[in-house]
N, CA and C atoms of all chains as a GROMACS GRO file, in nm:
protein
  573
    1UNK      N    1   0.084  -0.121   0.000
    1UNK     CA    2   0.000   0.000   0.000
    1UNK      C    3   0.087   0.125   0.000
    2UNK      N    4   0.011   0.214  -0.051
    2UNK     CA    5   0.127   0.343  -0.113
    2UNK      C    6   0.038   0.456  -0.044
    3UNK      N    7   0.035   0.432   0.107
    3UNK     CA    8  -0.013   0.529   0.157
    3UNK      C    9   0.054   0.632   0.190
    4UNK      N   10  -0.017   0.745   0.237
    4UNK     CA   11   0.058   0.863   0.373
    4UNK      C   12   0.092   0.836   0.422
    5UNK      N   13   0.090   0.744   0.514
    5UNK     CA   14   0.134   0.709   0.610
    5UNK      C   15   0.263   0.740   0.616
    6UNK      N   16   0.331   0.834   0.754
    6UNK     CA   17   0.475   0.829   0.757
    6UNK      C   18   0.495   1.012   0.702
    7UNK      N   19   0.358   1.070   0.676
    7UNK     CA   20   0.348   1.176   0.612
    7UNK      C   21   0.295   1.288   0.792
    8UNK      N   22   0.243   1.190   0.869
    8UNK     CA   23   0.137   1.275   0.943
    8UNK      C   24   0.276   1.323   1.057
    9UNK      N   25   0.255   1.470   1.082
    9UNK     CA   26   0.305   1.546   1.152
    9UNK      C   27   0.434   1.596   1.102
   10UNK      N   28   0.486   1.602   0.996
   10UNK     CA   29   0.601   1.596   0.866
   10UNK      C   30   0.557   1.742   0.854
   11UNK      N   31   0.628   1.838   0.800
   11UNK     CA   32   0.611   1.957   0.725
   11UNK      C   33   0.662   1.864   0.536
   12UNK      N   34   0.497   1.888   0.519
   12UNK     CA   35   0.530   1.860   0.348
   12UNK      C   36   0.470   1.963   0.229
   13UNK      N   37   0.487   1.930   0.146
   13UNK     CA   38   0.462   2.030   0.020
   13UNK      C   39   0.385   1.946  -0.069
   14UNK      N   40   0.250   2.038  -0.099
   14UNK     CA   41   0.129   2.000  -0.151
   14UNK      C   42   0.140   2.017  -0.323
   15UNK      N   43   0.143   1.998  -0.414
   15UNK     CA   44   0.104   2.037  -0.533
   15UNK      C   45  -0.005   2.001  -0.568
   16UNK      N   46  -0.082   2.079  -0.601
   16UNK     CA   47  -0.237   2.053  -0.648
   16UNK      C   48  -0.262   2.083  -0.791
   17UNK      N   49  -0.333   2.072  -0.854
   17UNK     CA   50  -0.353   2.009  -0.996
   17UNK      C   51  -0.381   2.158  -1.082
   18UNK      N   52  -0.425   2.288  -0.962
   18UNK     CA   53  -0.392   2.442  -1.057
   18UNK      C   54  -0.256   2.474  -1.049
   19UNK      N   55  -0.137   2.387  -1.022
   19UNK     CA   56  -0.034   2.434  -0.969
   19UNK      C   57   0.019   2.510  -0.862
   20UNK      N   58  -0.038   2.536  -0.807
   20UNK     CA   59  -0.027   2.584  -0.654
   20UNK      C   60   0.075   2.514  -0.556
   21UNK      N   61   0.126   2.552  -0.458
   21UNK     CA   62   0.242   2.506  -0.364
   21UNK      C   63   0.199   2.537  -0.223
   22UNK      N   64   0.147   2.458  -0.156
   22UNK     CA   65   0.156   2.476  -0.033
   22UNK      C   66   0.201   2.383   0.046
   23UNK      N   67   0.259   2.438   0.164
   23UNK     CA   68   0.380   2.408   0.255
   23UNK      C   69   0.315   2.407   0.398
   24UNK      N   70   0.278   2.280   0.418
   24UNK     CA   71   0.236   2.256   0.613
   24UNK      C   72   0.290   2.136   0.665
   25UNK      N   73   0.191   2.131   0.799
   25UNK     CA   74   0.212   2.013   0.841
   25UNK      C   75   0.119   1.901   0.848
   26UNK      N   76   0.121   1.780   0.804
   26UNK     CA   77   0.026   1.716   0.788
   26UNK      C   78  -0.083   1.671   0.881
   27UNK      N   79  -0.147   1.705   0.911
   27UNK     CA   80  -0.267   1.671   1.022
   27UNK      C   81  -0.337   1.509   1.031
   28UNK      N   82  -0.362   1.483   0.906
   28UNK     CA   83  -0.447   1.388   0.858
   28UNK      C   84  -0.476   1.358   0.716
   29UNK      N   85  -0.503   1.260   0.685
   29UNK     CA   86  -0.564   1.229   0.530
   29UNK      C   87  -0.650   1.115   0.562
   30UNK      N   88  -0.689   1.062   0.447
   30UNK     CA   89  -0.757   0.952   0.418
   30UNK      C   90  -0.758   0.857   0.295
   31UNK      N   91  -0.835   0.789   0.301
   31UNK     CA   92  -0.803   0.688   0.125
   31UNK      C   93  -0.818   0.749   0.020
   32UNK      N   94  -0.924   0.840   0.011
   32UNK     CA   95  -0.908   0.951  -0.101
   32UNK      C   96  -0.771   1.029  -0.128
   33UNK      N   97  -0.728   1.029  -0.092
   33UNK     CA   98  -0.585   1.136  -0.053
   33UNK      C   99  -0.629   1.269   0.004
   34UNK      N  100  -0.745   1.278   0.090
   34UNK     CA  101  -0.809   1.440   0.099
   34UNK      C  102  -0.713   1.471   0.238
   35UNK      N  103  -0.652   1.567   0.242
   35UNK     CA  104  -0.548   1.612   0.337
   35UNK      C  105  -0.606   1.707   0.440
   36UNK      N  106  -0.546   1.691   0.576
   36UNK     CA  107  -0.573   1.837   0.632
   36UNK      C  108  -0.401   1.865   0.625
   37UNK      N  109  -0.363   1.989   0.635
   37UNK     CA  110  -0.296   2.055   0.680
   37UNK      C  111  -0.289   2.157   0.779
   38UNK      N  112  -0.203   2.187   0.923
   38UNK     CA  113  -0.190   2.258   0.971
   38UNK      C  114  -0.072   2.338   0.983
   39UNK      N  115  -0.112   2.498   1.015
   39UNK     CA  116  -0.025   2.588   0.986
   39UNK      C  117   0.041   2.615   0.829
   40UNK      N  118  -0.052   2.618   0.753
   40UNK     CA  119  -0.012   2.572   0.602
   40UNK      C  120   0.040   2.739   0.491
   41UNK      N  121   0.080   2.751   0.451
   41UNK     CA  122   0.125   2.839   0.386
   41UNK      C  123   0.121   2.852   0.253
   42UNK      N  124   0.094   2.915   0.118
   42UNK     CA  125   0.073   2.935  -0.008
   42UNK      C  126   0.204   2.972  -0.050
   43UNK      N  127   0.312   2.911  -0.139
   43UNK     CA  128   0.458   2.952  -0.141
   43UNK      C  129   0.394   3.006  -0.329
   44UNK      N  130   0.401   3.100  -0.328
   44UNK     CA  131   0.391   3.169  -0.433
   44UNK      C  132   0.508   3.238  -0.551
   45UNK      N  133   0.525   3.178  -0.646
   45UNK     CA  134   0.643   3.115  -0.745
   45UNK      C  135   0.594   3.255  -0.834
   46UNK      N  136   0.763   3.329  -0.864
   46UNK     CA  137   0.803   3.417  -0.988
   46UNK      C  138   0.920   3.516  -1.025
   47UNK      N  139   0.884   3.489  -1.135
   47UNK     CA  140   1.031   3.497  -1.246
   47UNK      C  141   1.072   3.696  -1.165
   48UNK      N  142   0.998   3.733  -1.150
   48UNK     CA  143   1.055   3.914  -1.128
   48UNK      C  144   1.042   3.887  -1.017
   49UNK      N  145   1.031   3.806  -0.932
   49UNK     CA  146   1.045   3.852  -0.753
   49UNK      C  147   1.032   3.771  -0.662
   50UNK      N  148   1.105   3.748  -0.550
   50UNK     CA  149   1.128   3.626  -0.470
   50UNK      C  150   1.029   3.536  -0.430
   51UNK      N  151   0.972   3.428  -0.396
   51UNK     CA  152   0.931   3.366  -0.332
   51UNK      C  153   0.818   3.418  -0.231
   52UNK      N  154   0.735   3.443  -0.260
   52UNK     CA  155   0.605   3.517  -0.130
   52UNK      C  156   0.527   3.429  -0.082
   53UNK      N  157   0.503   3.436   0.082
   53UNK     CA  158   0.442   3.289   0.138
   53UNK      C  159   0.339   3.361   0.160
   54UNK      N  160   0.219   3.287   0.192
   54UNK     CA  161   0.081   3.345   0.234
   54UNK      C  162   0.018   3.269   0.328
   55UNK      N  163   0.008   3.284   0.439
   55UNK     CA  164  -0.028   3.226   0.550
   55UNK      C  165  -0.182   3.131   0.549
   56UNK      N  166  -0.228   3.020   0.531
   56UNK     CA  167  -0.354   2.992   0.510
   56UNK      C  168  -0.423   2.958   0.638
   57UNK      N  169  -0.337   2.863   0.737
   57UNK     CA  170  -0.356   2.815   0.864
   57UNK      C  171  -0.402   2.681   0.831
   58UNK      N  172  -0.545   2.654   0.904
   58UNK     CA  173  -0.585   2.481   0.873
   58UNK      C  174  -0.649   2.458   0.780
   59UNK      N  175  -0.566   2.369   0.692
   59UNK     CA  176  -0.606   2.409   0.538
   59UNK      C  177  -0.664   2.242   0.552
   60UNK      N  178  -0.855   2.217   0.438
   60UNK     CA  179  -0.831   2.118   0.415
   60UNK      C  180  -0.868   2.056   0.242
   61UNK      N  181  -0.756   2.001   0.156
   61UNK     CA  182  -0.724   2.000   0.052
   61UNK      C  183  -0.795   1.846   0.048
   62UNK      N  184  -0.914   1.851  -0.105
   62UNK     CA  185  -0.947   1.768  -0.154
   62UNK      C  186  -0.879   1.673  -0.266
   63UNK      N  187  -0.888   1.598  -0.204
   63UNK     CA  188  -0.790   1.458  -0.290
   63UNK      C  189  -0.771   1.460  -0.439
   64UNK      N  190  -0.913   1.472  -0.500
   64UNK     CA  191  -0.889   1.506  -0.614
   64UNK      C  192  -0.820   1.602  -0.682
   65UNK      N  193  -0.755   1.723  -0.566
   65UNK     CA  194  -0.705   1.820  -0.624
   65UNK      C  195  -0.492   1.797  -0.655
   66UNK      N  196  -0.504   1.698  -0.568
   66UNK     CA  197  -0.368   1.657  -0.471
   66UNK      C  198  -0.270   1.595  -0.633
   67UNK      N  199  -0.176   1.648  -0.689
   67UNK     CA  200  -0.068   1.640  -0.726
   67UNK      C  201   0.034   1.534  -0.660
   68UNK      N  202   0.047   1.612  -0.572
   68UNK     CA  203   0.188   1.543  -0.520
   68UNK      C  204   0.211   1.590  -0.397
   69UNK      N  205   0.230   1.510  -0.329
   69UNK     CA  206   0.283   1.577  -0.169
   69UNK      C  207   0.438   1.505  -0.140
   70UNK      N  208   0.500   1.597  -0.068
   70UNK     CA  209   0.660   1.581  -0.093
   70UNK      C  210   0.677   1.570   0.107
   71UNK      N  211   0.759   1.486   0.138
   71UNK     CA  212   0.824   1.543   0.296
   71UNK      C  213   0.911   1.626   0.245
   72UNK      N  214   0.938   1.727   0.355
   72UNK     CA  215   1.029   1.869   0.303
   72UNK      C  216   1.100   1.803   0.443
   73UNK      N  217   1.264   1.844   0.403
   73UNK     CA  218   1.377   1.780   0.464
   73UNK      C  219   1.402   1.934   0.550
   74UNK      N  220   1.386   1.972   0.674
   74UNK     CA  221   1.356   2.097   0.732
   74UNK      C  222   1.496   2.162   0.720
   75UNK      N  223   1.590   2.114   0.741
   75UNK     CA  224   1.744   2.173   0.735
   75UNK      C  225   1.766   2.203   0.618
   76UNK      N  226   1.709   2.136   0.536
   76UNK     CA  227   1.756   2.149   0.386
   76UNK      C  228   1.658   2.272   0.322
   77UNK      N  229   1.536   2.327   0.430
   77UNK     CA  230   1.433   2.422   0.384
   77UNK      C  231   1.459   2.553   0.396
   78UNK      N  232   1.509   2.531   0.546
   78UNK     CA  233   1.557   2.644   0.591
   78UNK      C  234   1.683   2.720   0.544
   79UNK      N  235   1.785   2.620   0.473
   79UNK     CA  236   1.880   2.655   0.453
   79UNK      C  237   1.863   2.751   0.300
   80UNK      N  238   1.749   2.734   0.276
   80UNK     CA  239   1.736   2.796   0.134
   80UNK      C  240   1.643   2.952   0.176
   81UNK      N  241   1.723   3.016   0.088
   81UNK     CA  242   1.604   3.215   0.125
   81UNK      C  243   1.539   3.219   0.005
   82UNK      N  244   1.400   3.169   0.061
   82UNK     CA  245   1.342   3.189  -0.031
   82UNK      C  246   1.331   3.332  -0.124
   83UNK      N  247   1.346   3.426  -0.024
   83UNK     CA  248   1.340   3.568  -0.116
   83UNK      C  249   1.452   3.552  -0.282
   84UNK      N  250   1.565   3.485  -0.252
   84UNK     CA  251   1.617   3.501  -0.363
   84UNK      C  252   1.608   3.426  -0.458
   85UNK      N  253   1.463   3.324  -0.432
   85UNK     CA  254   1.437   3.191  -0.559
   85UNK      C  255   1.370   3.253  -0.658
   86UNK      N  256   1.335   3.295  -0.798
   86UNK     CA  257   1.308   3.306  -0.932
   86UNK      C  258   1.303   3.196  -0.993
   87UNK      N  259   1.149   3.178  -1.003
   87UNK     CA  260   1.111   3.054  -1.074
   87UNK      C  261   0.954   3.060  -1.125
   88UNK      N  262   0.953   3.008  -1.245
   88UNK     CA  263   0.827   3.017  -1.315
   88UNK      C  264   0.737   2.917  -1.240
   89UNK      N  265   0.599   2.938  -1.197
   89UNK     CA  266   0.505   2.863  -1.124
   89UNK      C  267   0.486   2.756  -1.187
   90UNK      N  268   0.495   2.614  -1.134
   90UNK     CA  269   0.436   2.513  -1.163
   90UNK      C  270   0.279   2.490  -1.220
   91UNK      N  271   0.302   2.450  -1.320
   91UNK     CA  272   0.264   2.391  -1.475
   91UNK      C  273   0.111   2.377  -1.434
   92UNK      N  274   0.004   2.413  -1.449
   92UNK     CA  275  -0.120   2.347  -1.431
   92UNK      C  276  -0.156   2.189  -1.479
   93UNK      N  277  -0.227   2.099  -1.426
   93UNK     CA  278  -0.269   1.984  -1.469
   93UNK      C  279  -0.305   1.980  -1.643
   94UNK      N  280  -0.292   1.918  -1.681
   94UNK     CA  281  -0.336   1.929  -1.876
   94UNK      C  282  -0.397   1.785  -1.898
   95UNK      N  283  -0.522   1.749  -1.879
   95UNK     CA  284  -0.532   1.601  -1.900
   95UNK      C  285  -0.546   1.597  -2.110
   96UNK      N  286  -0.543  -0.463  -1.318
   96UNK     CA  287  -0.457  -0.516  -1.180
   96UNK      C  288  -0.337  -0.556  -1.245
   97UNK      N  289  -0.324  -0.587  -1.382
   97UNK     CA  290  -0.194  -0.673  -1.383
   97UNK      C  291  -0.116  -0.563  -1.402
   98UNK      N  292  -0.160  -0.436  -1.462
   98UNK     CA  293  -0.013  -0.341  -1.444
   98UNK      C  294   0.042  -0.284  -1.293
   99UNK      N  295  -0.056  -0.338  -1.196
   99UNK     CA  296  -0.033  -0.311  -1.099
   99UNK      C  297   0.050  -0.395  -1.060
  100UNK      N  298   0.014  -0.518  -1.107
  100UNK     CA  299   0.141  -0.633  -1.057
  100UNK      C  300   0.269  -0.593  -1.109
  101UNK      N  301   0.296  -0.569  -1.209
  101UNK     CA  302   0.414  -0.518  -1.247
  101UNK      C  303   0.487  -0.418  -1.186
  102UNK      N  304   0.392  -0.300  -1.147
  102UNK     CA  305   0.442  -0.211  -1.046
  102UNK      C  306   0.500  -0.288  -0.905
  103UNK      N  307   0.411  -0.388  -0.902
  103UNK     CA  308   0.468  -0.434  -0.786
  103UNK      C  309   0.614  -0.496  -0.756
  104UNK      N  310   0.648  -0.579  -0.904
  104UNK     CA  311   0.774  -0.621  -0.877
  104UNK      C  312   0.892  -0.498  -0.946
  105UNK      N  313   0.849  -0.426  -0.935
  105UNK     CA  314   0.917  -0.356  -0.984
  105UNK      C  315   1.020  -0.257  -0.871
  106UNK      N  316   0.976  -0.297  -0.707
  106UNK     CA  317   0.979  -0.201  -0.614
  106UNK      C  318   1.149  -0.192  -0.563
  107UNK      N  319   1.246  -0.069  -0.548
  107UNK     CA  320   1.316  -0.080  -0.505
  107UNK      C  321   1.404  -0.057  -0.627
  108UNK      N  322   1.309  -0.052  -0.761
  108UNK     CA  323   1.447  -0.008  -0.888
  108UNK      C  324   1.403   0.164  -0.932
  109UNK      N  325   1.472   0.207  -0.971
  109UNK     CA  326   1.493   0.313  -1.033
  109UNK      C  327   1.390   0.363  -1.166
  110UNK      N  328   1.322   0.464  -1.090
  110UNK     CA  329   1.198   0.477  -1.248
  110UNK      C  330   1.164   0.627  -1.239
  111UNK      N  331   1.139   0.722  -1.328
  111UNK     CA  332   1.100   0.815  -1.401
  111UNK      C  333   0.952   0.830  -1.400
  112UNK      N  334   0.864   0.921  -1.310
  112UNK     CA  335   0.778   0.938  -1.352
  112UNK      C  336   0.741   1.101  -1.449
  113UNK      N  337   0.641   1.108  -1.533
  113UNK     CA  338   0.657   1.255  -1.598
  113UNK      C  339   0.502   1.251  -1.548
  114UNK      N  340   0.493   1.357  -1.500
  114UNK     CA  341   0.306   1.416  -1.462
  114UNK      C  342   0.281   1.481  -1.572
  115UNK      N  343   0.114   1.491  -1.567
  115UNK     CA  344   0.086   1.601  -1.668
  115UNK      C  345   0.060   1.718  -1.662
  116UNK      N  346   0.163   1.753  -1.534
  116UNK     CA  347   0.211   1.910  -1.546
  116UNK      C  348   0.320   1.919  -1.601
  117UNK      N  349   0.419   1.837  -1.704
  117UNK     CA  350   0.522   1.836  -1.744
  117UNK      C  351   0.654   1.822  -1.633
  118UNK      N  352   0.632   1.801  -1.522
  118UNK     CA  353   0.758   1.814  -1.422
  118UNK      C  354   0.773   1.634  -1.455
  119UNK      N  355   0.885   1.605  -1.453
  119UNK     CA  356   0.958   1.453  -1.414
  119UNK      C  357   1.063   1.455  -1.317
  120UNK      N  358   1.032   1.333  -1.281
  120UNK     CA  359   1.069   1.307  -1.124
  120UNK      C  360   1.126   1.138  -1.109
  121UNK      N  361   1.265   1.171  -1.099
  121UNK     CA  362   1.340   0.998  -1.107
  121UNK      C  363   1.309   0.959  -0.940
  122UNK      N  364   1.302   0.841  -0.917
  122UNK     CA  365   1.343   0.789  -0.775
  122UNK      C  366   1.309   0.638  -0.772
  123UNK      N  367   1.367   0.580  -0.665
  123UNK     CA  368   1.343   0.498  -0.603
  123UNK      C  369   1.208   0.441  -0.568
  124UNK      N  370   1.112   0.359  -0.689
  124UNK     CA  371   1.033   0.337  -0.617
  124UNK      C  372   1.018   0.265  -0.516
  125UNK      N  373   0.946   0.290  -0.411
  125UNK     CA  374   0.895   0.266  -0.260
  125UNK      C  375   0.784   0.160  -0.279
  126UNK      N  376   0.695   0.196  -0.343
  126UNK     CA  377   0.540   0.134  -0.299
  126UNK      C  378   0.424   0.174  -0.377
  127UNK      N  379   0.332   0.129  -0.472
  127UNK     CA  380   0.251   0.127  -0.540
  127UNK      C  381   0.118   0.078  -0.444
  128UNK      N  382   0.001   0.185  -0.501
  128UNK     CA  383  -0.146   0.074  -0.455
  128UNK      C  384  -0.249   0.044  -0.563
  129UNK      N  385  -0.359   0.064  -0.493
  129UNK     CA  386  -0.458  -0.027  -0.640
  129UNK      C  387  -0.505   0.073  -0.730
  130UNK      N  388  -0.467   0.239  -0.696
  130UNK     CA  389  -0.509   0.363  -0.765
  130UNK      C  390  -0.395   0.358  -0.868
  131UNK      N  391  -0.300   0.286  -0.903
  131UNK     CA  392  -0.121   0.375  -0.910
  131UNK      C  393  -0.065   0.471  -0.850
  132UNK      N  394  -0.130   0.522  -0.739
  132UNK     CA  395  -0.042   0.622  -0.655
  132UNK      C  396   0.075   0.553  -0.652
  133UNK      N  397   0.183   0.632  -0.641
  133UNK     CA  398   0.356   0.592  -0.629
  133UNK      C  399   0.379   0.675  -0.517
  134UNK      N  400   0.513   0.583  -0.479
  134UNK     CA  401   0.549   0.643  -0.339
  134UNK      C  402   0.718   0.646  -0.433
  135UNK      N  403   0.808   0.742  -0.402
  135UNK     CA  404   0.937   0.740  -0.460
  135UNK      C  405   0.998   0.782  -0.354
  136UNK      N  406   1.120   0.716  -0.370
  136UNK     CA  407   1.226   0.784  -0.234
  136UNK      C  408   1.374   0.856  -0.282
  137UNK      N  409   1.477   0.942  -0.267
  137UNK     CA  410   1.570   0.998  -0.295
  137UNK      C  411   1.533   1.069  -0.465
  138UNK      N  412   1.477   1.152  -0.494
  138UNK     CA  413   1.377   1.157  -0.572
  138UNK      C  414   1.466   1.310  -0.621
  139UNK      N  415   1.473   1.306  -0.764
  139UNK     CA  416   1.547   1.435  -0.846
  139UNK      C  417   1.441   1.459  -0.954
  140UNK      N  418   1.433   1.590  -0.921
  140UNK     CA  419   1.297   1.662  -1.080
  140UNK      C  420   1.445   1.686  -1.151
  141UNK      N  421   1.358   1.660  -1.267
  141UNK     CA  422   1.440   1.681  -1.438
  141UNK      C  423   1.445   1.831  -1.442
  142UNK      N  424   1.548   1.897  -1.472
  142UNK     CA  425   1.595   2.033  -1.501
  142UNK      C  426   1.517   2.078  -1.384
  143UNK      N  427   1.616   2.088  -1.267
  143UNK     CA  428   1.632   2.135  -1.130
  143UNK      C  429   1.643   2.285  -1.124
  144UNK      N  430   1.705   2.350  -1.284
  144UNK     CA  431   1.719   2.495  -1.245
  144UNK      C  432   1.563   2.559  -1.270
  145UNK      N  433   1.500   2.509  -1.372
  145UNK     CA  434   1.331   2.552  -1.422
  145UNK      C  435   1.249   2.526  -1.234
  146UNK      N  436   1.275   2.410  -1.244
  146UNK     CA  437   1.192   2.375  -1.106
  146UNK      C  438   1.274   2.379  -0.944
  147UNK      N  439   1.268   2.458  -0.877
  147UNK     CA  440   1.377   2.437  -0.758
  147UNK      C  441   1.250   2.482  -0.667
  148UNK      N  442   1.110   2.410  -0.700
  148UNK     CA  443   1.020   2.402  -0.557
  148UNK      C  444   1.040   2.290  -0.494
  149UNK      N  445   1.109   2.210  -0.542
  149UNK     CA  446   1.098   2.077  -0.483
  149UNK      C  447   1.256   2.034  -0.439
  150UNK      N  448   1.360   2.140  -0.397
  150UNK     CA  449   1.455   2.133  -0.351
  150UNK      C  450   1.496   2.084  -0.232
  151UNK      N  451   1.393   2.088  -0.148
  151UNK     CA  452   1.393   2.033  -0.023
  151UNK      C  453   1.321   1.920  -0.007
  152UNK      N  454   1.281   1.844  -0.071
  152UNK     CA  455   1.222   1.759  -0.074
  152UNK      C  456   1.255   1.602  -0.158
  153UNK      N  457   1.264   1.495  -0.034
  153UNK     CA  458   1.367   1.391  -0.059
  153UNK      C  459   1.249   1.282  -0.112
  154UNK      N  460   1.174   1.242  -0.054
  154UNK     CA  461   1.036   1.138  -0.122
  154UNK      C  462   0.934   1.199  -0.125
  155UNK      N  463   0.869   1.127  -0.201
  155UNK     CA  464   0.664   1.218  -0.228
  155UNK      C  465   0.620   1.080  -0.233
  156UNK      N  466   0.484   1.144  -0.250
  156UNK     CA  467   0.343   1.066  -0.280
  156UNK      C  468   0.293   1.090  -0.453
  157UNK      N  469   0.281   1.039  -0.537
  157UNK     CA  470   0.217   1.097  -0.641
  157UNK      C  471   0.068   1.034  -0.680
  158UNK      N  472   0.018   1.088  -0.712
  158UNK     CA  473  -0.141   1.064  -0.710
  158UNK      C  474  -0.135   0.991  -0.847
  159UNK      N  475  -0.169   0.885  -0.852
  159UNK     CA  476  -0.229   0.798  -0.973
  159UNK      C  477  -0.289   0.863  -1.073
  160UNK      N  478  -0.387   0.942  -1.066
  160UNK     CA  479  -0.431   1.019  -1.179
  160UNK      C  480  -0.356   1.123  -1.227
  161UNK      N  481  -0.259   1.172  -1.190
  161UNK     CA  482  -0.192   1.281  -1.274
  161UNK      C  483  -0.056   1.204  -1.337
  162UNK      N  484  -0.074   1.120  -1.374
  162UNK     CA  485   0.073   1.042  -1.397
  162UNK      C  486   0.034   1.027  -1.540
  163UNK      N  487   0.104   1.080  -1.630
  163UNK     CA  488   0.148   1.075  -1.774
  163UNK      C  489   0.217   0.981  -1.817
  164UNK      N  490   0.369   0.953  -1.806
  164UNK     CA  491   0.422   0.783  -1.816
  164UNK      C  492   0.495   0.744  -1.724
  165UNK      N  493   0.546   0.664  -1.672
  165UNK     CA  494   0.668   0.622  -1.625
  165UNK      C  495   0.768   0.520  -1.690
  166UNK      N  496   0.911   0.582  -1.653
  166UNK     CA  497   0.962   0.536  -1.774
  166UNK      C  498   1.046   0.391  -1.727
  167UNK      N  499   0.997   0.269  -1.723
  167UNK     CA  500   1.068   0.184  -1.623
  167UNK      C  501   1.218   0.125  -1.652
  168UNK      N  502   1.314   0.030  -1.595
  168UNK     CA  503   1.400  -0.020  -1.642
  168UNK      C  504   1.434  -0.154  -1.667
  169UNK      N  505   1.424  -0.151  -1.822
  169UNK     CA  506   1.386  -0.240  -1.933
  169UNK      C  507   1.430  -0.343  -1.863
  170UNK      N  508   1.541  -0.415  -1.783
  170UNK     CA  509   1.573  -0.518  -1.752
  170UNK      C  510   1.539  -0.614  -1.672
  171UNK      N  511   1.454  -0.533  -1.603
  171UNK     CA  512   1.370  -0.576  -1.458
  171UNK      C  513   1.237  -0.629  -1.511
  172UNK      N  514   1.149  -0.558  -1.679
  172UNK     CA  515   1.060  -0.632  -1.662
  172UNK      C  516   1.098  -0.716  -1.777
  173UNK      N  517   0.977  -0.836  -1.764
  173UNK     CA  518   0.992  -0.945  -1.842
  173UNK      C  519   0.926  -0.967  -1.961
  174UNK      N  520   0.913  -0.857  -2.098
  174UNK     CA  521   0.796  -0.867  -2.154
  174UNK      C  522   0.741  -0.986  -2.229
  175UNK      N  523   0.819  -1.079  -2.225
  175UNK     CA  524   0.731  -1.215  -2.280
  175UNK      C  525   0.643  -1.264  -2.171
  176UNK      N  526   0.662  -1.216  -2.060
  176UNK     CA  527   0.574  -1.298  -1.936
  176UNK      C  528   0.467  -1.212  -1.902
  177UNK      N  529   0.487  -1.064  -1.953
  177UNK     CA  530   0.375  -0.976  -1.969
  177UNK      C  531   0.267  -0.983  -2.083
  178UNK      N  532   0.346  -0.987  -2.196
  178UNK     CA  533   0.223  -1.060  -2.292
  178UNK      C  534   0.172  -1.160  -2.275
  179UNK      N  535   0.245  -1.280  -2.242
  179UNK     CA  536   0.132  -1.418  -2.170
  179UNK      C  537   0.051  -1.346  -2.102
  180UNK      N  538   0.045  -1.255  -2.003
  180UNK     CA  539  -0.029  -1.258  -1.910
  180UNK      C  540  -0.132  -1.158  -1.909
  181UNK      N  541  -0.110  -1.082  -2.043
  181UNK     CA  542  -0.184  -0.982  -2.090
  181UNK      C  543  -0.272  -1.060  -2.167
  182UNK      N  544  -0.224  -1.139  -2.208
  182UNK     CA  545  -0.342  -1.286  -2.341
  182UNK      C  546  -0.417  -1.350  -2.229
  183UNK      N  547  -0.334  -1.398  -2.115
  183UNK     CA  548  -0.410  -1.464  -2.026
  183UNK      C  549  -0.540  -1.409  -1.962
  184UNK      N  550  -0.535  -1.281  -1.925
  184UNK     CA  551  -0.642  -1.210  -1.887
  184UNK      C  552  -0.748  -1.164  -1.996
  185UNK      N  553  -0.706  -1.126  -2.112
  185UNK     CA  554  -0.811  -1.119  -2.168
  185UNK      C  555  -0.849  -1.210  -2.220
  186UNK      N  556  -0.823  -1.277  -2.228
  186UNK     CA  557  -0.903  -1.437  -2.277
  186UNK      C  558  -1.040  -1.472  -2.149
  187UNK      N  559  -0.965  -1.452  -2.056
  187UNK     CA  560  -1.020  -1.482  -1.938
  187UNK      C  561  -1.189  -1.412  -1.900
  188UNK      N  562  -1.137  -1.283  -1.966
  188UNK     CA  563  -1.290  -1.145  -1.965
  188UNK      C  564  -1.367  -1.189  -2.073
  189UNK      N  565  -1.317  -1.274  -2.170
  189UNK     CA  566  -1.390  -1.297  -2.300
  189UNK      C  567  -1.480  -1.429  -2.261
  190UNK      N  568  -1.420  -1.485  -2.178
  190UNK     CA  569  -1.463  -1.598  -2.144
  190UNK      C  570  -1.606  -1.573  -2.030
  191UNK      N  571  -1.590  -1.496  -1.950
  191UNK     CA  572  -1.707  -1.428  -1.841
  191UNK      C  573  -1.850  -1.360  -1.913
   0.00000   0.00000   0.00000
């Protein structure tokens, strides 16, 4: 089984299927893949200007929307400023 | 189910998935279920400088439905034992 499991209480990174990035901690899911997140944040991606987070709080993300969820390696998160990342936003879903 | 079986023995080698947001993502697969969700571990996106959201991030989850191909390695599967078993099953539905 190719569950979450091993995901809950992790700070991970959400990709959802408009391309969007959000960054929490995992609360919960289920067999659907429908997520909660707590303390969750909107990491907002572009080419003219750093990295802008947007605070959401207890976010809860429907499965069907769910891309990809990543564990974020916290030393390896922090060690990066986001202000100086320039990067084109991830790709919307295209079926 | 049977490409699921294949996923299954497949666990622990090296595979390429591409979503259809265009991002690809090599790793270690981990663990497959009955959706194709993939579990990948030590996990590198293709052209790291375009994409560096996923810099901090060592395994994922990928959702079965957004998966475009994966690209497996040819040696691990067996395709004469996949076509038997691709004949075997549909023979089998023809038969029901």
């Amino acid at each position: 089984m190719s569950s979450l499991q091993g995901y809950v209480d992790r700070r991970v990174l959400l990709i959802l299927q408009d391309g969007r990035a959000i960054v929490g901690t995992m609360a919960g899911y289920d067999q659907k893949s429908n997520v909660v997140l707590s303390d969750s944040k909107e990491r907002v991606y572009s080419i003219d200007e750093g990295v802008e987070e947007i605070p959401l709080g207890l976010y809860l993300v429907k499965g069907d929307m769910v891309v990809l969820i990543g564990e974020i390696d916290e030393v390896l998160d922090q060690a990066v400023d986001l202000a100086t990342v320039r990067a084109e936003p991830i790709m919307p879903i295209r079926y | 189910m049977l490409i699921f079986s294949v996923f299954k023995t497949l666990t622990d080698q090296q595979v390429t998935v591409e979503l259809k947001n265009d991002l690809s993502i090599t790793g270690i697969l981990k663990s497959v279920d009955q959706f194709l969700n993939i579990r990948l571990d030590n996990i590198k996106v293709l052209d790291e400088g375009r994409h560096p959201h996923m810099m901090a991030v060592k395994n994922c989850f990928i959702r079965g439905s957004v998966v475009r191909y994966v690209q497996l390695p040819s040696e691990h599967v067996d395709t004469q034992l996949l076509e038997d078993a691709t004949r075997r099953e549909a023979l089998s539905q023809v038969k029901r």
